[in-house]
BAMI-436856 format. One line per 10 residues: number of its first residue (from 1); their letters; for each residue x, y, z of N, C-alpha, C, O, CB. Coordinates in steps of 0.02 Angstrom, whole numbers, plus 50000, padded with zeros to 5 digits. Glycine has a CB too. Layout:
N
NUM> A> X:Y:Z:X:Y:Z:X:Y:Z:X:Y:Z:X:Y:Z  ...
***
This chain:
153
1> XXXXXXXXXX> 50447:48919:47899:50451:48991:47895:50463:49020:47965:50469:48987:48017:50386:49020:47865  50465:49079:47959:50500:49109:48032:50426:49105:48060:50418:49060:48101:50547:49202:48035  50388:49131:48049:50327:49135:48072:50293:49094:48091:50254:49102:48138:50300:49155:48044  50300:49046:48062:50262:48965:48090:50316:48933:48172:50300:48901:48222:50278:48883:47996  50388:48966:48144:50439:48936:48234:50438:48991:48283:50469:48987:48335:50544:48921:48226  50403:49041:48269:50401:49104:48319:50353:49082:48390:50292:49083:48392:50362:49179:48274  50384:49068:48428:50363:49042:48495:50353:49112:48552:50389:49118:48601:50430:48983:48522  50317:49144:48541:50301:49200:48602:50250:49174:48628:50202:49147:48601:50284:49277:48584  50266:49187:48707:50225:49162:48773:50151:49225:48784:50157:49282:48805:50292:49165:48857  50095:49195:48763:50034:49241:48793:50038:49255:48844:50059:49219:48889:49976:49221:48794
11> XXXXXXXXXX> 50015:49326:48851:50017:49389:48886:49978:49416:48903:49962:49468:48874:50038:49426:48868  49935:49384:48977:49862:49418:48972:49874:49481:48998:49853:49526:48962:49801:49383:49014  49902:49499:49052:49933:49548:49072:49930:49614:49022:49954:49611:48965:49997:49522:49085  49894:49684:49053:49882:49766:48984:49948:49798:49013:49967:49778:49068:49786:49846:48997  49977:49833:48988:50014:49858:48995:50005:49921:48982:49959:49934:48943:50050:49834:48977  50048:49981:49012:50032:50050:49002:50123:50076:49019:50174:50045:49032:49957:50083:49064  50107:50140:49011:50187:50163:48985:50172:50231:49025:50126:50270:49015:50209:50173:48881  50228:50236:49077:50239:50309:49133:50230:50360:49091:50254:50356:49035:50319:50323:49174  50200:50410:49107:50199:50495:49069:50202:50531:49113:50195:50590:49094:50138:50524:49028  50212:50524:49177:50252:50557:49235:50261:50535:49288:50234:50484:49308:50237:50606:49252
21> XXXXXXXXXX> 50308:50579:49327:50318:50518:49412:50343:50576:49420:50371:50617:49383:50372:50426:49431  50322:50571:49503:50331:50623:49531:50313:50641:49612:50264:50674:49627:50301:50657:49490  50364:50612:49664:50356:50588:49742:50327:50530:49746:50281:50519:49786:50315:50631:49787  50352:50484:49702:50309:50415:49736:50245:50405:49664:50240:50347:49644:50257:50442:49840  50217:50438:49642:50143:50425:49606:50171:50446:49533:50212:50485:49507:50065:50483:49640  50132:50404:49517:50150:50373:49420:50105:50388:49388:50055:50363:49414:50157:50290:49396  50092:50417:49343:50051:50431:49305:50062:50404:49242:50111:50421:49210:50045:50490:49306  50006:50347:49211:50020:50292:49157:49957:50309:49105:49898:50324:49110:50019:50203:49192  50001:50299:49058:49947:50299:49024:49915:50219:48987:49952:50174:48968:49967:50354:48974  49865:50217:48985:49849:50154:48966:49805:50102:49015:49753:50120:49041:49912:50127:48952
31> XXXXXXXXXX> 49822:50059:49021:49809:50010:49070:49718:50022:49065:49687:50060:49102:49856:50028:49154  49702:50001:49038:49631:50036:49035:49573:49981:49052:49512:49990:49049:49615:50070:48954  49618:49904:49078:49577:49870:49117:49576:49843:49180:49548:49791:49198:49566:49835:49093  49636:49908:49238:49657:49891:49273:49589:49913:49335:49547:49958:49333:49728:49911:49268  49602:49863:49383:49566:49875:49470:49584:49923:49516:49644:49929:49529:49579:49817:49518  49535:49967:49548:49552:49999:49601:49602:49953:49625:49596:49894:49607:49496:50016:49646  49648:49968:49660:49673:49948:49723:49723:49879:49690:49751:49841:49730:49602:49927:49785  49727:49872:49639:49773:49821:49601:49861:49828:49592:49895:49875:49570:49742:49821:49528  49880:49761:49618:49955:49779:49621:49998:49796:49549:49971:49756:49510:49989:49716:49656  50030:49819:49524:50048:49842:49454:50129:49819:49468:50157:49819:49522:50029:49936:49434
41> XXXXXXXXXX> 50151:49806:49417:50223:49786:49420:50220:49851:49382:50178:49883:49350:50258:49707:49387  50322:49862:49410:50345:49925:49358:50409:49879:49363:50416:49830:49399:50347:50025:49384  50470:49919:49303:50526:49875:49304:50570:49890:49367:50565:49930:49414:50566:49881:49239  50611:49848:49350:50656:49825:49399:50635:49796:49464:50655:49807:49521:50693:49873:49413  50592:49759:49442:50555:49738:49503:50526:49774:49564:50531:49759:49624:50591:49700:49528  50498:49822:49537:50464:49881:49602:50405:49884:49575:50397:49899:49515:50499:49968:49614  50339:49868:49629:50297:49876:49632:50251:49940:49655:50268:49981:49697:50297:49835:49648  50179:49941:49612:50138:49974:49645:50086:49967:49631:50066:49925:49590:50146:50023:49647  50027:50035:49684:49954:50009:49660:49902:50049:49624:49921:50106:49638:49919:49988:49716  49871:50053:49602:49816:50070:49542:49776:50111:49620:49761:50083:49673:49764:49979:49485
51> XXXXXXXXXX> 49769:50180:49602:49732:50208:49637:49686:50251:49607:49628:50248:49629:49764:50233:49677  49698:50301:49551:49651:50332:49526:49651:50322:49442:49687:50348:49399:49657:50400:49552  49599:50277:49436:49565:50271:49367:49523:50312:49334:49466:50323:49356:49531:50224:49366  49548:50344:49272:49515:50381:49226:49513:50332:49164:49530:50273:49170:49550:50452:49214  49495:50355:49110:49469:50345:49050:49525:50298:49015:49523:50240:48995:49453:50415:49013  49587:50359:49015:49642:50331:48992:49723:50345:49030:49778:50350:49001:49637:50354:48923  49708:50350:49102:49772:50360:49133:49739:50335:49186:49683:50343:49209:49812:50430:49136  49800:50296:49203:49805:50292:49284:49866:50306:49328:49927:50300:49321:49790:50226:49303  49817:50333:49383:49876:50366:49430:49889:50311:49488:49841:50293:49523:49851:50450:49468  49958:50283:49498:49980:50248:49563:50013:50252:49589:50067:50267:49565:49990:50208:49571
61> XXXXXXXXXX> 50004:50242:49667:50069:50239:49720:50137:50191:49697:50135:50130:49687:50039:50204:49795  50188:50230:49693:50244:50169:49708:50271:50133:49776:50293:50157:49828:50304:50193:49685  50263:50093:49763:50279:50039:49826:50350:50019:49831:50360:49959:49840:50237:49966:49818  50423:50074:49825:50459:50059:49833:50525:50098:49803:50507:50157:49798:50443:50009:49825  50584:50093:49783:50604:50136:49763:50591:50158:49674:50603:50123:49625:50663:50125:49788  50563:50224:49677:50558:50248:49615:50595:50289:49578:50572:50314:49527:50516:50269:49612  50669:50302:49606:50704:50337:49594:50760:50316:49514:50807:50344:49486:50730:50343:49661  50719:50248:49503:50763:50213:49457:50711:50212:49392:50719:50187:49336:50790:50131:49488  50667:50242:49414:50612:50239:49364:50595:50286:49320:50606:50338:49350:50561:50231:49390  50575:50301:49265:50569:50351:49233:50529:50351:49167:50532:50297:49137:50625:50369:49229
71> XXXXXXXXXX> 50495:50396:49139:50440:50440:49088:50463:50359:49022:50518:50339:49005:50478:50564:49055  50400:50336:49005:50433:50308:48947:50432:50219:48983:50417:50176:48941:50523:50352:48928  50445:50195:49051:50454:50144:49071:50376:50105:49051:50327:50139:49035:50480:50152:49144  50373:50033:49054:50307:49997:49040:50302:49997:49126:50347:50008:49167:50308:49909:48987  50240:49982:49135:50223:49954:49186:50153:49893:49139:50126:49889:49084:50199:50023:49251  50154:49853:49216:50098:49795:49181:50028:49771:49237:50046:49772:49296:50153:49709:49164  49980:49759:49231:49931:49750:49267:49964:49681:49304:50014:49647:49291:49859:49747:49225  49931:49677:49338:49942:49605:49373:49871:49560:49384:49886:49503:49401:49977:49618:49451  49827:49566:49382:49777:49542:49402:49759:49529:49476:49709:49497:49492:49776:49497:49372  49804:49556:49519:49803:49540:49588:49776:49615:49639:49814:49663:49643:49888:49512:49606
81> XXXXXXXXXX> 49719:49616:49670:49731:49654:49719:49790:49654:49785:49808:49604:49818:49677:49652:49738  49808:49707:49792:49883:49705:49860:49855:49698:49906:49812:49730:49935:49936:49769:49881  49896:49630:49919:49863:49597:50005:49914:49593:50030:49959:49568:49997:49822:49520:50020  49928:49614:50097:49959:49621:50130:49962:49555:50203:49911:49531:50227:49943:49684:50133  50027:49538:50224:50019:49474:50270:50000:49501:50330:50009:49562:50335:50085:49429:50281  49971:49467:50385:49898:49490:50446:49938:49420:50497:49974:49371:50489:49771:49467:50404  49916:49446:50533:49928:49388:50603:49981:49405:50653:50019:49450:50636:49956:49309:50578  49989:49379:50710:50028:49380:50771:50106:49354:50746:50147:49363:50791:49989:49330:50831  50129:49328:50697:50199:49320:50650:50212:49379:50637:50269:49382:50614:50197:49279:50581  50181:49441:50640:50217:49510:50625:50239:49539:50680:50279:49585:50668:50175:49560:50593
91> XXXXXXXXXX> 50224:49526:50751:50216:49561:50792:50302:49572:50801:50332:49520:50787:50167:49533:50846  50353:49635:50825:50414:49639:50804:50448:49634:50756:50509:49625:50755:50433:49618:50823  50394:49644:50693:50433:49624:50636:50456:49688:50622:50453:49730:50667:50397:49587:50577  50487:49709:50548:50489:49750:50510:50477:49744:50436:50514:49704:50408:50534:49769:50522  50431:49776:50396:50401:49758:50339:50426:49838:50315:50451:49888:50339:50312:49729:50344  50395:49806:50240:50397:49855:50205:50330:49865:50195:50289:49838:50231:50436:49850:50152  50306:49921:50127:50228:49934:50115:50202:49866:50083:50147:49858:50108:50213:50003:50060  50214:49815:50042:50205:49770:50036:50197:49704:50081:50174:49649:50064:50231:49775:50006  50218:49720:50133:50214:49663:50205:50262:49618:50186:50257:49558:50201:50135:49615:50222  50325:49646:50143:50394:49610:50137:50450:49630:50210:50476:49683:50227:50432:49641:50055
101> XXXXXXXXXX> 50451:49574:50234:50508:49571:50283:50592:49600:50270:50636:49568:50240:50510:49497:50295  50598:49646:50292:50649:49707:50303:50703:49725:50337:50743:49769:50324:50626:49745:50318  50700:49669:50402:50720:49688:50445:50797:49613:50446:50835:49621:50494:50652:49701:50504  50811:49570:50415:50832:49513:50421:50820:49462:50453:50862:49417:50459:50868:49518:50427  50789:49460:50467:50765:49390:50500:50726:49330:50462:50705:49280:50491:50719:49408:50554  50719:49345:50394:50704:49277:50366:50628:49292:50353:50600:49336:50386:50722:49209:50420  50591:49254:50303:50530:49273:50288:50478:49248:50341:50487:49196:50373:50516:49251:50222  50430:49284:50348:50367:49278:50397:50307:49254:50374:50270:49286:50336:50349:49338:50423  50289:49177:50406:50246:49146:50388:50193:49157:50401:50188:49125:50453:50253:49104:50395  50135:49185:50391:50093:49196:50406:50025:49149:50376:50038:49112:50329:50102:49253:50399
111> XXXXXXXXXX> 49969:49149:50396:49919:49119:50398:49865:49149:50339:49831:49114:50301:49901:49119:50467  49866:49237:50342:49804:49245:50317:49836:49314:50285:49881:49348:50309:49732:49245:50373  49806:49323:50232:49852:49384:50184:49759:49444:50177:49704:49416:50178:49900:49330:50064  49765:49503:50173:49694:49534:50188:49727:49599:50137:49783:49625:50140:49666:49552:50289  49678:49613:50099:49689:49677:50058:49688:49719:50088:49649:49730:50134:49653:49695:50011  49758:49772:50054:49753:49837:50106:49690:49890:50084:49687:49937:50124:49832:49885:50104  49636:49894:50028:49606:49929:50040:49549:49872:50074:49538:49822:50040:49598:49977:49986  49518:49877:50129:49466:49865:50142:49431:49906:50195:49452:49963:50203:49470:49809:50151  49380:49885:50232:49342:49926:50275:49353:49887:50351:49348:49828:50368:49259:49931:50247  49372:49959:50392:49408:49951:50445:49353:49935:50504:49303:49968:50514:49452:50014:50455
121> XXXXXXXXXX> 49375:49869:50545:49332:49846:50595:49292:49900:50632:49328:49947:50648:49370:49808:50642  49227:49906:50652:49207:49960:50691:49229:49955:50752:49272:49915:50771:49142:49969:50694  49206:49987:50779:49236:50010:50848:49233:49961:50912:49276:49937:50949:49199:50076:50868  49143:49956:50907:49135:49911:50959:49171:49831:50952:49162:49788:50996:49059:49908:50965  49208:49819:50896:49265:49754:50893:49311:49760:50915:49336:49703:50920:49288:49729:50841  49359:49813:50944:49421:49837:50936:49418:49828:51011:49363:49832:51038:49438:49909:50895  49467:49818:51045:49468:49814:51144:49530:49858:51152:49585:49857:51124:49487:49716:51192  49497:49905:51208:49527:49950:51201:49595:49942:51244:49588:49909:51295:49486:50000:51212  49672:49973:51227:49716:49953:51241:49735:50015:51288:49794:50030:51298:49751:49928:51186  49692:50044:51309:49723:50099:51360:49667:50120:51405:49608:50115:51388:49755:50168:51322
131> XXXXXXXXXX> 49682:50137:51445:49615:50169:51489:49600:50228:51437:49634:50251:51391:49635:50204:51582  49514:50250:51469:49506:50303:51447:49527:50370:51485:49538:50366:51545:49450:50300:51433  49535:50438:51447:49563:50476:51491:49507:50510:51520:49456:50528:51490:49613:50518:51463  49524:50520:51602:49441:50532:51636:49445:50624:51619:49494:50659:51605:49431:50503:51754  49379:50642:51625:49348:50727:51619:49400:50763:51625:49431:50756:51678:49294:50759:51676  49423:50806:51580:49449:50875:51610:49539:50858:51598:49579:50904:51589:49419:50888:51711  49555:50793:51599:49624:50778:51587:49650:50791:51494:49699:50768:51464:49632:50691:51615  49604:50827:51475:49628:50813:51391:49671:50871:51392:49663:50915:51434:49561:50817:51319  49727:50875:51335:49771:50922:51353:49746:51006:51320:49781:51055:51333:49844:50892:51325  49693:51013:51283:49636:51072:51282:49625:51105:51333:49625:51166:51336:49576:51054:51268
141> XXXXXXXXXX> 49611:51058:51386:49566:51091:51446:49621:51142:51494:49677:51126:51515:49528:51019:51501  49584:51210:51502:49634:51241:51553:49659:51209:51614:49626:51165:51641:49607:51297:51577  49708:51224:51634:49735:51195:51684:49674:51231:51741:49647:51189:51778:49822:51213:51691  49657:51288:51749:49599:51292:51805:49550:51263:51806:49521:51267:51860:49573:51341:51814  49520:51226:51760:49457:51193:51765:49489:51102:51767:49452:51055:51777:49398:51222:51687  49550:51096:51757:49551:51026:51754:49564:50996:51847:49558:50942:51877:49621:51005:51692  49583:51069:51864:49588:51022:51935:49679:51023:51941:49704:51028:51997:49545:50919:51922  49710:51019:51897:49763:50990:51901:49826:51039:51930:49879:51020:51954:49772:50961:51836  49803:51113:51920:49861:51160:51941:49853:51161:52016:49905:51158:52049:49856:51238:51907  49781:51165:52057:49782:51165:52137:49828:51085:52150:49875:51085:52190:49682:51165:52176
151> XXX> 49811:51028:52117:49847:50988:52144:49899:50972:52156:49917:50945:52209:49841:50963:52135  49954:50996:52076:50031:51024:52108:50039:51051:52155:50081:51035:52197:50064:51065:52079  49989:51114:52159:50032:51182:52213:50047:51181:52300:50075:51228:52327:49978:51255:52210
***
């Protein structure tokens, strides 16, 4: 019987269907077991991510061109939070929002892939890459109290 040779591939993957787009952000309806911060396929191979979860819509960034996209399209969960590639292999690169290489030079190997939502190193980790600017030099401060107009004149 047809039914016994019907070979369809399981699909864990929810799917939800655009009900608007509009600068970049999609509004889906469905997807109702998707992750903060989860990468979402849309067609034509353009991605994006799951940012604001309600009940029964979710709203996401597109990660790419959305101009081909439109009201009615599926999009599909992925099970993946968007990690983005990390390390000294970027340094001169050019990426896209996905940490896809942009620029031609061939893909960039990197070591360690880190989700873009996470929580940003504090301060006292960070070394600072500039002097600090000393008293009175901030560009707020009047030029009479910074010192700086007698020193031109």
């Amino acid at each position: 019987t047809k039914i016994a040779d019907f070979d369809a591939p399981v699909v864990s993957a929810e799917s939800g269907v655009i009900t608007a787009l509009a600068d970049g952000i999609a509004q889906i309806y469905g997807l109702e077991g998707a992750m903060a911060g989860e990468l979402l396929e849309f067609p034509k191979g353009v991605f994006g991510m799951a940012l604001n979860l309600e009940e029964d819509l979710v709203r996401a960034i597109v990660m790419g061109p959305y101009e081909g996209l439109s009201e009615g399209d599926e999009v599909r969960t992925t099970g993946r939070i968007v990690e983005v590639p990390v390390g000294r292999e970027l340094v001169g690169r050019v990426v896209n929002a996905l940490g896809e290489p942009i620029d031609g030079k061939g893909e960039i190997a990197t070591k360690e892939r880190w989700p873009v939502e996470r929580q940003a190193p504090g301060v006292s980790t960070a070394s600072p890459s500039t002097p600090r600017p000393r008293p009175g030099s901030w560009p707020s401060t009047p030029w009479s109290r910074s010192g700086a107009a007698s020193a031109s004149c």
